[in-house]
C-alpha positions in Angstrom: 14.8 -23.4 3.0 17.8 -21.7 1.0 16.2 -18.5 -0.8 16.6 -18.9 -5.1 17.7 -16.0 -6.6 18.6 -16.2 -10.0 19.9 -12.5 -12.2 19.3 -12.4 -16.1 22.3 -10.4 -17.6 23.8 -9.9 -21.6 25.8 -8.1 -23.6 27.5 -8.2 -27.2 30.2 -10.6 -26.8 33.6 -10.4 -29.4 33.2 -13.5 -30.5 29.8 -15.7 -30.5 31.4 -18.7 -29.5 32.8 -17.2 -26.7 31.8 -15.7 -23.7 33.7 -12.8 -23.6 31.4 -9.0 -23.7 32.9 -6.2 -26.2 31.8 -3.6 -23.3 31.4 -5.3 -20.0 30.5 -1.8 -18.5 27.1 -1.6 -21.0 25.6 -4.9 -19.7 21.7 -5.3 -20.1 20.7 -6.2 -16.5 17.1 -7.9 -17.0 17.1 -8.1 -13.2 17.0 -10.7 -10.5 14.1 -13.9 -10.1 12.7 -15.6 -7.1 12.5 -18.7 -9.3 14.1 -20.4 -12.3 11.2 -20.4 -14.3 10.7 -16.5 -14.1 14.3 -15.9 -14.8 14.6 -18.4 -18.0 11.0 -16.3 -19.1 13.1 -12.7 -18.5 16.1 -14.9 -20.2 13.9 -16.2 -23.5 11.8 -12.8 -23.8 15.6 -10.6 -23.6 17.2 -13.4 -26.1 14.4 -13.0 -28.9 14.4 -9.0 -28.3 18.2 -9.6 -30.0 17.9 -12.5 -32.2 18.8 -10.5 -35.3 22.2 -9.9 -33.7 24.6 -12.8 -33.7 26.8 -11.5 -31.4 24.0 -10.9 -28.5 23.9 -13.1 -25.5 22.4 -13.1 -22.3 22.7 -15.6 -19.2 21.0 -17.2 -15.8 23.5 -16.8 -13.4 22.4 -18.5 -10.2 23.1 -16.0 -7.4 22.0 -18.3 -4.4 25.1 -20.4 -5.5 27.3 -17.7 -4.4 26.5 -17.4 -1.0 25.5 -20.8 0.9 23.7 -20.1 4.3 25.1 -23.2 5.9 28.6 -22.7 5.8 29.9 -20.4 8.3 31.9 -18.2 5.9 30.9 -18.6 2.2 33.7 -17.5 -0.5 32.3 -14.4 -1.2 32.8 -13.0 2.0 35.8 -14.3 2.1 37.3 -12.1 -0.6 36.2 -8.9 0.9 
């Protein structure tokens, strides 16, 4: 079975409808989940912390998608 891994991330972004950070250096890193639901918890909890600030976001970026144990070389590898 394919290990989940799922990493809660955010920032200020320039404009709120877009998804462009002001200062992609100073990203809050909530961290990385075993499991959907524990991420979009850590997601919900870190998006309330910051709901007085328009231009606050933060994502579930699904890691596991990234690297796919069947295929002999997945495209991340490939770049390096």
């Amino acid at each position: 079975m394919t290990q989940r891994l799922h990493l809660v991330f955010g920032g200020e972004l320039v404009d709120p409808q877009g998804t462009k950070f002001k200062d992609s250096e100073n990203l809050d890193i909530v961290g990385i989940f075993p499991t959907y639901q524990k991420a979009f918890d850590a997601w919900k909890a870190a998006a309330q912390r910051t709901v007085d600030n328009a231009h606050m976001r933060y994502f579930i970026a699904h890691l596991h998608r990234l690297r796919d144990e069947e295929q002999a070389a997945s495209s991340t590898e490939e770049l390096g």
